[in-house]
N, C-alpha and C positions, 0 to 999 in steps of 0.2 A: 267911360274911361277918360280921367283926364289927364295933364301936363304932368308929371311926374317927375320928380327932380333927381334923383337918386333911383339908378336904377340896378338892382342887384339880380344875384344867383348863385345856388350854394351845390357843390360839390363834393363824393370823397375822393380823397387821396389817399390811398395806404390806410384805411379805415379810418381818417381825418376828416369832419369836415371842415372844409375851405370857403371862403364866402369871398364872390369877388363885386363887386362895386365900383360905378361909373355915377360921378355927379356932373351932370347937362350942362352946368350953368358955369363951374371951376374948370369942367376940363380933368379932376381930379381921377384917377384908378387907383384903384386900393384893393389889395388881398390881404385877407388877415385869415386866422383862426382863432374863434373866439373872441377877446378883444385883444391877441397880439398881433401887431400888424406885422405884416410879411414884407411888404413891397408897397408904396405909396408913392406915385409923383403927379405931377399937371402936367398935361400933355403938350397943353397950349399950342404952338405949329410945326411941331414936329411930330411929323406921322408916322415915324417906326421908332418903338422900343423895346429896346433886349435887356434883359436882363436875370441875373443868377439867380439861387436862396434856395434856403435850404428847410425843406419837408422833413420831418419825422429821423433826420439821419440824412436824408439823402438831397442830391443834388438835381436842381430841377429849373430850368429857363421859363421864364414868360415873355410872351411876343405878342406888341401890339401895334398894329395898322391901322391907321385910321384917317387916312387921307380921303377917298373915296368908298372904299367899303372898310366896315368894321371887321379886324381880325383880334381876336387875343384869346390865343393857347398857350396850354403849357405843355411845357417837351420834356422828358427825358433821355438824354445821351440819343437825340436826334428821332426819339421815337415820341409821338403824338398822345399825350398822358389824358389831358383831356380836349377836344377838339375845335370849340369854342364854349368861353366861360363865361359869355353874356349873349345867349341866343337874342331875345326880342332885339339888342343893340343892334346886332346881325342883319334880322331882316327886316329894319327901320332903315338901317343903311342903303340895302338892296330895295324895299320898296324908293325910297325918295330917290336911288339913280335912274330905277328904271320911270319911275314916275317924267320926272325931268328930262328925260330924254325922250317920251312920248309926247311930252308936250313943245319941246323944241325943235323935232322934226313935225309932229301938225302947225307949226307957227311957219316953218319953212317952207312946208307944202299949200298954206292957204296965203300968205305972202307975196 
């Protein structure tokens, strides 16, 4: 398994599929269906973003975190539609905090 630049996961919504997409290198998110895209920015250093659009008819938020652990769901009218839209991004996140943190308290403790 190597570097991968582009790293997606696809979803339905209301019998849609949804494809959401994270590129490493840009900082880029992007949901689209098919090839219309939904929602597209660079995250660059700002770690939360909200934002509207609209599914099939309806109304629906995406939320993404990404200062220390990766978060990005999509919500509707505050209920959790899907729960996170790029798992592996997830627990890369959560592995390298906990990682680094194991090795900065044994740096602490043999120090």
């Amino acid at each position: 398994m190597g570097f991968k630049t582009v790293q997606t996961q696809s979803h339905y919504v209301d019998g849609i599929l949804v494809t959401a997409e994270y590129h490493r290198l840009s900082t880029r998110f992007t949901l689209r269906i098919g090839e219309e895209i939904l929602y597209s920015k660079r995250l660059y250093a700002i770690a939360f973003r909200n934002a509207p659009m609209t599914i099939n008819n309806q109304c629906y938020r995406v939320r993404v975190i990404w200062c220390l652990i990766w978060r990005a769901r999509l919500t509707k009218d505050d209920t959790v539609v899907i729960e996170e839209l790029i798992d592996k991004r997830r627990s890369k996140s959560l592995f390298t905090l906990v990682f680094s943190t194991i090795m900065r308290s044994l740096k602490y403790v043999f120090s």
